[in-house]
Structures are given as structure tokens and as C-alpha cells.
PLY file of the C-alpha trace (Angstrom):
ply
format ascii 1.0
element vertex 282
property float x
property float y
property float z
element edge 281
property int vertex1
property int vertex2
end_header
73.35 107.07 114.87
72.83 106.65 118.66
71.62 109.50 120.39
75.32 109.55 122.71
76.52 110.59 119.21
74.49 113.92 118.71
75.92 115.99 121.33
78.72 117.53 118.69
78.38 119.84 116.29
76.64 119.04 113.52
78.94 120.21 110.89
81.16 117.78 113.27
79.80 115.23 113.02
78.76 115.39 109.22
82.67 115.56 108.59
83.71 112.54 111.20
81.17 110.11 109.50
82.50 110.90 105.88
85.90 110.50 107.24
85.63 106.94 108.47
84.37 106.15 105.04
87.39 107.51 103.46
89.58 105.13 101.19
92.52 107.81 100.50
94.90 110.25 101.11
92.95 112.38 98.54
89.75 111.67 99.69
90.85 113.27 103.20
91.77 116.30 101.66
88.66 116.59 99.66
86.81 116.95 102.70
89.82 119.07 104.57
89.14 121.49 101.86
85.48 121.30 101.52
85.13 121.86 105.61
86.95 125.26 105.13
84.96 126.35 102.06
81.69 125.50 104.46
83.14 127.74 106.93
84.35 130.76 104.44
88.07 129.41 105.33
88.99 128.80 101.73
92.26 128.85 101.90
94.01 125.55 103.28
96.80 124.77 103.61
98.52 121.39 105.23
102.07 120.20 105.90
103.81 117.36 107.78
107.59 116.52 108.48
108.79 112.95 108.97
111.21 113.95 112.14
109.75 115.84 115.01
112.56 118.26 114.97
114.05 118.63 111.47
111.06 120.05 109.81
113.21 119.91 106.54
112.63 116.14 105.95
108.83 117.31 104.71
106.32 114.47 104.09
103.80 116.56 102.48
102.95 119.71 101.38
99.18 120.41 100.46
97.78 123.70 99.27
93.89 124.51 98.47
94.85 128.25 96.56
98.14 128.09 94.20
100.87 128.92 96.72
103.61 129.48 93.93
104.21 133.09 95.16
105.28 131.31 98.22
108.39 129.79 96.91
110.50 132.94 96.69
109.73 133.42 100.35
110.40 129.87 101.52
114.06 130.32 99.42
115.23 132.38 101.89
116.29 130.29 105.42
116.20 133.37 107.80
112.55 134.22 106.25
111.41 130.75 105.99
112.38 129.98 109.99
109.27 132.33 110.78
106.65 130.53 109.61
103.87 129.08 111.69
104.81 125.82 111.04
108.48 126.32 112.53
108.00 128.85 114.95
105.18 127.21 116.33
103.90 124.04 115.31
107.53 122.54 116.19
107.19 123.00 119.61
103.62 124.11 120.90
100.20 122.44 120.62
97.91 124.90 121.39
95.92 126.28 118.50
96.61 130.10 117.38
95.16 132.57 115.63
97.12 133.54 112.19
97.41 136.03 109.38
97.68 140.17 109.22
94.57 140.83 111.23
96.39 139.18 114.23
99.75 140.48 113.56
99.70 142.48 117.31
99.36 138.90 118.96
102.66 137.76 117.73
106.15 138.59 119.21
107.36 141.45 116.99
108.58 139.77 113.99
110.91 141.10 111.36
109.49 143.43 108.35
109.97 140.60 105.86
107.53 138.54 107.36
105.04 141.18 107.76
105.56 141.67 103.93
104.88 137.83 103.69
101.42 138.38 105.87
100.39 141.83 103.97
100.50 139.92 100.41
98.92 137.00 101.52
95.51 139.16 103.23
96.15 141.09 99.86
95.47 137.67 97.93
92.54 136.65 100.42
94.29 134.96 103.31
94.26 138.12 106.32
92.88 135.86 109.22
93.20 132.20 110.10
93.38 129.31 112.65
95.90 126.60 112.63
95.82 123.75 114.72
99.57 122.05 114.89
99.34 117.96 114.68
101.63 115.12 116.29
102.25 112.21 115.93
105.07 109.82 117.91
105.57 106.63 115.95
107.13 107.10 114.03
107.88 110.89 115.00
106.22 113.52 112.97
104.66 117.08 113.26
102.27 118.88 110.97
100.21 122.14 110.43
96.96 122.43 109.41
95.83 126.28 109.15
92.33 127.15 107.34
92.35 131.22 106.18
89.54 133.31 104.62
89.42 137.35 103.58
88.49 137.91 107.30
88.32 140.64 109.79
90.03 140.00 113.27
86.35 140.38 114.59
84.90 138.06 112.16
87.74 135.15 112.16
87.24 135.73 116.54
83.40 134.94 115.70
84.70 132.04 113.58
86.99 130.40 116.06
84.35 131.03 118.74
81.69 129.50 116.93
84.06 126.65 115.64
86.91 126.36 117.17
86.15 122.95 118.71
84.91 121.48 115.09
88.41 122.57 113.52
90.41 121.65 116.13
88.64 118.36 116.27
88.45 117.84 112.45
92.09 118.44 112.25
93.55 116.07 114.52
91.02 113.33 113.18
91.62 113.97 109.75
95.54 113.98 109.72
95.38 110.33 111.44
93.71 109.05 108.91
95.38 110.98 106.07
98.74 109.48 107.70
96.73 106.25 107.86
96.29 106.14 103.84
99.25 107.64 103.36
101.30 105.09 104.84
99.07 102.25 103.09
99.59 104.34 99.89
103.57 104.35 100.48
104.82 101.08 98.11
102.18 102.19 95.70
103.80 105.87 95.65
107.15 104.49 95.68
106.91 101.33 92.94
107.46 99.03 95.12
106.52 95.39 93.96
104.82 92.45 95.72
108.21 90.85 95.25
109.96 93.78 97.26
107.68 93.78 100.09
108.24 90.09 100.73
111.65 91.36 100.52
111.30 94.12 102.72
109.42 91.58 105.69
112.33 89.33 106.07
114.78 92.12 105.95
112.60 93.37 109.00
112.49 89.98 110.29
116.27 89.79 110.60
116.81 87.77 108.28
120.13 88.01 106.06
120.83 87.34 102.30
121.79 83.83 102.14
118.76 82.68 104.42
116.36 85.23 102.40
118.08 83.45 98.87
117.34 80.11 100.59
113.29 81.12 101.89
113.14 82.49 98.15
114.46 79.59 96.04
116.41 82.17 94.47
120.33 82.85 94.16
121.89 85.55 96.70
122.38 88.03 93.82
118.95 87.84 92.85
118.20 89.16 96.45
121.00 91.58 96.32
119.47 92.62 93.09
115.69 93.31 94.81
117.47 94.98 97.72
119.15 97.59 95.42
116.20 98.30 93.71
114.37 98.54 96.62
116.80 100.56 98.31
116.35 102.92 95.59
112.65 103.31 95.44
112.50 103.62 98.97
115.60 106.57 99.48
116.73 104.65 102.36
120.48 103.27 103.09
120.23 100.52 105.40
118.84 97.12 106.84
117.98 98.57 109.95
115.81 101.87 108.13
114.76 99.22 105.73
113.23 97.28 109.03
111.69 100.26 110.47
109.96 100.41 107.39
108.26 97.40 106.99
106.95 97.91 110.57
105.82 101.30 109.63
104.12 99.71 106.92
102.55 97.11 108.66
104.27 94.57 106.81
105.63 93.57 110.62
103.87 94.02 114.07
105.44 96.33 115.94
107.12 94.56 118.89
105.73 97.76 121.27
102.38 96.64 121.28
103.51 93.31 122.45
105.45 94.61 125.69
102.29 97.12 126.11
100.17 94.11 126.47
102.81 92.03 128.51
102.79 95.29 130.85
98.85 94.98 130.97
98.54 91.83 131.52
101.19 92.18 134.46
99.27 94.77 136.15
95.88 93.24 135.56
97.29 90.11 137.56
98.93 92.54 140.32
95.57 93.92 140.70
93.83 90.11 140.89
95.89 89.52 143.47
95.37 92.26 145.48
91.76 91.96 145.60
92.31 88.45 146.63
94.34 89.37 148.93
91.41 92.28 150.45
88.67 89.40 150.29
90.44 87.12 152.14
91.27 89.28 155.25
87.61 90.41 154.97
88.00 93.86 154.06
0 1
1 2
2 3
3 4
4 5
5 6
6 7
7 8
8 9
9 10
10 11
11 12
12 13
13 14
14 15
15 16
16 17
17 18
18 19
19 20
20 21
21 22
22 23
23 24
24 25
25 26
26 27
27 28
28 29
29 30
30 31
31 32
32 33
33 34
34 35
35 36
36 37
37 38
38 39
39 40
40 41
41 42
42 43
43 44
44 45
45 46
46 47
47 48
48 49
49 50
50 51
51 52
52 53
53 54
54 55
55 56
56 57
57 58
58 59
59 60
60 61
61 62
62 63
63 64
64 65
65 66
66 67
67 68
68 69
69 70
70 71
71 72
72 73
73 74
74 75
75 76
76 77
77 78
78 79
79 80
80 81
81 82
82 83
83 84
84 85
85 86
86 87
87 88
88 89
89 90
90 91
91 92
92 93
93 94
94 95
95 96
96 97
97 98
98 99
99 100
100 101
101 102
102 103
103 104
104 105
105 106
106 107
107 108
108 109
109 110
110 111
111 112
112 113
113 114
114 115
115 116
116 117
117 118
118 119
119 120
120 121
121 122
122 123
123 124
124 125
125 126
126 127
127 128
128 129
129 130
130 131
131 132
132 133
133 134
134 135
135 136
136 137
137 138
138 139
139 140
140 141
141 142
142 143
143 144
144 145
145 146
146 147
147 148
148 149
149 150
150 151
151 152
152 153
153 154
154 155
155 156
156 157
157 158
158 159
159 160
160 161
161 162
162 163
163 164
164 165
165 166
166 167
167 168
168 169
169 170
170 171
171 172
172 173
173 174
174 175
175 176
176 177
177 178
178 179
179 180
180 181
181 182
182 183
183 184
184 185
185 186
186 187
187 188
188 189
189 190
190 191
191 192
192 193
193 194
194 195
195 196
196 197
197 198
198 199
199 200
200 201
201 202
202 203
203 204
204 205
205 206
206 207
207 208
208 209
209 210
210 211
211 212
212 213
213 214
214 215
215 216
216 217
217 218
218 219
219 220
220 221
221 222
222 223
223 224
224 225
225 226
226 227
227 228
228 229
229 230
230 231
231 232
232 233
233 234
234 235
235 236
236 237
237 238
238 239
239 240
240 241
241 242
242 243
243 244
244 245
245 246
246 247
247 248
248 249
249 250
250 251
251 252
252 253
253 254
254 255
255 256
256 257
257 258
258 259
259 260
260 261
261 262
262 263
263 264
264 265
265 266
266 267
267 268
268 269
269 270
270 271
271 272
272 273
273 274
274 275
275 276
276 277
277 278
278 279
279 280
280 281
């Protein structure tokens, strides 16, 4: 490593370079889970939504510690609303401080939540720091929150201490777990090599009769691969099916194109200008 690189936190750092060498969703949360155990933050816990603001269309749900007594909780919507995730995560991005031991923090919150916090410090989880995640194409939002059998003094020592490597390790590690887990989609979903080429010209525009043509095959043959791959995939439409195979990387996405149009643009603006300030001698 170059010596620019050592002015992190060790345990930082340690955690960045494994990352990068990462070839899985699973791998990432191996060392998610093994950063909190380092820290005496046992108890992980990570989720992510596929729309910004409907936290109901959940991507994932990862647990370190068997979360089962959770689910009794979570059945109840009026409960279930005050959870870090929505009451927080959904609309802030600032860190915070979680679990019993920081209950006075919090906006007064009703006694079945406090019943929620008291039984999870009961099973190990009283203090905690979760850092809330974004990501804006497509939209998402996550949670990751690390908890340990804490004191409010202790987990304030913890945060103070490292605070920065959490925060840090958190944001790092959920782009790259969305990374594999995008690359891990047709994979998780069955899709074949046949559907993918399928899914590109969808994405390309193209419709069934010039996909049978491309294909050498008949137009129900293609509507036949587009209902199956409708139903691996859940979604409805050509135009979900499109965003998709961008999202996949099956297409480029046309953004990055007008970004660099824009660039360029400016960077001539700018060309001229100076030519501009070197010819009137300035």
C-alpha cells in the first residue's frame, strides 16, 4: 500500500482491502458480520427496499442473531411503522444511536415499542449504531445497524472510537453488496442465457416479430421466452422489463451518455474561454 493510504483506521482499512476482493453478496456479509463481532457489535442486522419511499417492496433482509421473535412484532403495521428503518432511515442520513440504553434520545414513542427495545437488550441487543444507506439508480434505501449487550457509556465510547470506520464500512460495503447482488440477479431468478438475450432486445426496443426475425425463431417461440421470463422476473411489462436489463448491465444506461455529452460541452465552453483570455492578453 502507498503511504497516502495509511492515514485511516486500521481496522478500516483491513475491511476496505478485503472488500474489493469480494466475489459475492455473501462474501460482503461475511465481513459485515465479522467487523461487528471485532468491535463487540454482534448483532447485525441489514435491510434494503427497492423504492425510496415504499419500504414494503424489501430487497433484502439480513440478520447475524435469529430474529424470529421479530416477526410477531413486524405483523402488526402501527408497531412495525416505528422501526429505525421507517422512522428514520426513510428520510434522514445522519447516523443515530439505537436500542434501550438510548431510549431518552428518541421522541417519546409508544409502550409497544419500548416493549420491542426492552426484549431485544434482554436478548443482547441494548445499544447500537445504524448508519441508513442510499442509493438513486435505481432508487433504494437501506439500514445497516450493528448492536452489542452495551451500556449507553460504553456504545458512546464505541461510536467515538469508531464511528468513522462504521459509518465508512457501511456505505462501502452496501455498494458493493448491491453490486453482486445485481450481478447475482438472473442467477437468483433462473434466468437463462437465452432470456437475457431476450431481455437486451426487449431493452433495445425491439418488438416480437423483429426479435423472432434477429432469433431465427418463430414469434411464439419469443412470446414463449417472454412469459417465462416475465415470470421469473415478477415483472409485467416491456418497459420494467427494459429497465431491467439496464439495471443489469445487459444495456448502457443512456445517462452516462448525456453526462458525458454535458462534459464534454462544458470542457469546450471552458477551451474557449481561455482562448478567448489569452488572446486579449489577460
Amino acid at each position: 500500500m502507498m503511504a497516502a493510504e495509511q492515514h485511516v483506521p486500521e481496522l478500516l482499512q483491513r475491511f476496505l482491502i478485503d472488500l474489493e476482493t469480494t466475489q459475492g453478496s455473501e462474501e460482503v456479509w461475511r465481513l459485515i458480520v465479522c467487523l461487528g463481532r471485532e468491535l463487540k457489535l454482534p448483532c447485525v442486522d441489514f435491510i434494503g427496499a427497492s423504492a425510496y419511499r415504499n419500504w414494503k417492496k424489501t430487497l433484502f433482509l439480513r440478520t447475524s442473531y435469529d430474529s424470529a421473535w421479530l416477526s410477531a412484532y413486524n405483523a402488526d403495521p402501527d408497531l412495525a411503522r416505528w422501526s429505525y428503518f421507517r422512522s428514520h432511515a426513510m428520510d434522514r442520513l445522519t447516523p443515530i444511536a439505537v436500542g434501550l440504553e438510548f431510549l431518552d434520545d428518541y421522541h417519546p414513542l409508544p409502550e409497544a415499542r419500548v416493549a420491542v427495545l426492552r426484549e431485544a437488550a434482554r436478548r443482547g441487543m441494548r445499544a447500537g449504531f445504524s448508519i441508513p444507506l442510499r442509493q438513486n439508480a435505481p432508487s433504494q434505501v437501506g439500514l445497516l445497524t450493528f448492536t452489542g449487550n452495551h451500556s449507553r457509556r460504553d456504545m458512546q465510547r464505541i461510536i467515538q472510537a469508531h464511528g468513522w470506520t462504521l459509518s465508512m464500512a457501511a456505505l462501502t460495503a452496501h455498494q458493493r453488496y448491491m453490486y453482486h447482488f445485481t450481478r447475482e440477479f438472473p442467477e437468483r431468478n433462473q434466468i437463462t442465457g437465452k432470456q437475457l438475450e431476450l431481455l437486451e432486445m426487449i431493452g433495445a426496443g425491439h418488438q416480437d416479430k423483429q426479435i423472432a426475425a434477429q432469433l431465427e425463431i418463430s414469434v411464439s417461440a419469443v412470446r414463449q421466452r417472454l412469459n417465462a421470463l416475465i415470470q421469473n422476473t415478477g415483472l409485467s411489462s416491456r418497459t420494467e422489463l427494459a429497465a431491467l436489463a439496464m439495471s443489469l448491465g445487459v444495456l448502457p444506461d443512456p445517462l452516462h451518455k448525456a453526462c458525458q455529452a454535458q462534459v464534454d460541452t462544458q470542457g469546450a465552453l471552458e477551451d474557449e474561454a481561455l482562448d478567448l483570455l489569452i488572446l486579449s492578453g489577460t
